[in-house]
MISENU-330728 format. One record per residue (C-alpha): residue number from 1; residue in three letters; y, x negated, z. Coordinates in steps of 0.5 Angstrom, whole numbers, plus 500, padded with zeros to 3 digits. Layout:
% MISENU-330728
NUM; ALA; Y; X; Z
...
//
This chain:
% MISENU-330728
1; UNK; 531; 899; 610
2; UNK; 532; 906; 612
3; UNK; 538; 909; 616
4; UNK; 536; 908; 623
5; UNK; 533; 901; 621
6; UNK; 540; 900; 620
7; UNK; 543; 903; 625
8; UNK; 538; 900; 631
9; UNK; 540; 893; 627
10; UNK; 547; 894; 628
11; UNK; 547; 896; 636
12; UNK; 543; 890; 638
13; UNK; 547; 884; 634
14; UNK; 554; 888; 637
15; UNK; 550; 889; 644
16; UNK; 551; 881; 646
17; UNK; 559; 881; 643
18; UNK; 564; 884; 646
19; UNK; 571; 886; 644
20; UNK; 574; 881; 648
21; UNK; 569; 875; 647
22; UNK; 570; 876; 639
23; UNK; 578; 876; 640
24; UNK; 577; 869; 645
25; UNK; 573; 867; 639
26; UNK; 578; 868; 633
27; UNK; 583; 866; 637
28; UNK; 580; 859; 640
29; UNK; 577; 858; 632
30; UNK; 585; 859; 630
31; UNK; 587; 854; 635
32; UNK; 582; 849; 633
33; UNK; 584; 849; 626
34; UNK; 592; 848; 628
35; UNK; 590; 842; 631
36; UNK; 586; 839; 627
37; UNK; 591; 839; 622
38; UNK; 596; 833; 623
39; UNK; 603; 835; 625
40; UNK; 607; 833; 618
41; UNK; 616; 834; 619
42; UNK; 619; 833; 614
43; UNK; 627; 833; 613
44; UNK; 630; 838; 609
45; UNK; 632; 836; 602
46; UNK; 639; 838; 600
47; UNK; 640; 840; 593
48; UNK; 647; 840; 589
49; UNK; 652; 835; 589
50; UNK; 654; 830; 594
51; UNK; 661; 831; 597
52; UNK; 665; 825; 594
53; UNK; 669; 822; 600
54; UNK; 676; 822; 598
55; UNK; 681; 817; 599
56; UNK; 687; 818; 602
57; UNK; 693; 816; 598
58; UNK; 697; 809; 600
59; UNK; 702; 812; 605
60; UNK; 709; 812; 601
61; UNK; 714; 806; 602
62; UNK; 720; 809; 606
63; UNK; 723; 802; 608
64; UNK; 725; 801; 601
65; UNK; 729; 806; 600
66; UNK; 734; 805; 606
67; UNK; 737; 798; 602
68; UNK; 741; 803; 598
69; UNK; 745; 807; 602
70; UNK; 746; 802; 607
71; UNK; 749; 797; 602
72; UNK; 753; 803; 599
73; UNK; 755; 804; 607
74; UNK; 757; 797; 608
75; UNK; 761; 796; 602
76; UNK; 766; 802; 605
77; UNK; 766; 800; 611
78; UNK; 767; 793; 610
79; UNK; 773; 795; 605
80; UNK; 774; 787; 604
81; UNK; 774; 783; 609
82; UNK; 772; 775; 610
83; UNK; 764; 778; 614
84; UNK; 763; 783; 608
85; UNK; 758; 779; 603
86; UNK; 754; 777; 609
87; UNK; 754; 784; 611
88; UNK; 752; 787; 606
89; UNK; 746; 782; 605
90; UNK; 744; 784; 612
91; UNK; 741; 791; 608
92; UNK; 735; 787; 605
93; UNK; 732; 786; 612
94; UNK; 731; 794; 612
95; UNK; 727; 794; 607
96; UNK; 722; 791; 609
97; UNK; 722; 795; 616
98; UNK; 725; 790; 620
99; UNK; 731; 793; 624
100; UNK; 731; 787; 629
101; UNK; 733; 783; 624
102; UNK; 738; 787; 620
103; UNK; 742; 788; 627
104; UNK; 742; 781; 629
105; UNK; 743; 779; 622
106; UNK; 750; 784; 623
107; UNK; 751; 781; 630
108; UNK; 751; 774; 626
109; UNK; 755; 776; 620
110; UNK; 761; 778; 624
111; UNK; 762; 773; 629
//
């Protein structure tokens, strides 16, 4: 094949295709591959260490320690009446939170 063989070879399969043709073309064969394919998600993957969950600490008990200054309380300001050992006893109500109770078993320690 010599050179203008070659050259007239060349011009007649590049006459039917134009520039724009070839573009539609490469473009319509890019779409078609990627629908062909089917659309795979996938999450993802975390790598490392899971976070622990921490528990919280039981909330400390802040009733209890109010018996002892209430009997210590009680005891000087009693000062050694007849009603004294009952309210002093009172002050075990309040270690469990409950002030209703320590009043009105105060109430009925001193009438």
């Amino acid at each position: 094949m010599d050179d203008r063989s070659f050259d007239s070879l060349t011009r007649h399969a590049a006459g039917g295709v134009s520039r724009r043709g070839s573009l539609i073309t490469l473009g319509a064969a890019g779409l078609a591959a990627t629908l062909s394919a089917p659309f795979a998600v996938e999450a993802k993957k975390k790598h490392g260490r899971k976070k622990k969950r921490q528990q919280s600490p039981p909330p400390p008990d802040r009733c209890a320690p109010q018996v002892a200054p209430c009997t210590v309380f009680m005891t000087t300001v009693c000062g050694g009446a007849a009603a004294c050992p009952n309210q002093i006893a009172c002050c075990s109500h309040l270690g469990s939170c409950d002030t209703s109770g320590f009043f009105a078993c105060q109430i009925r320690a001193q009438g």
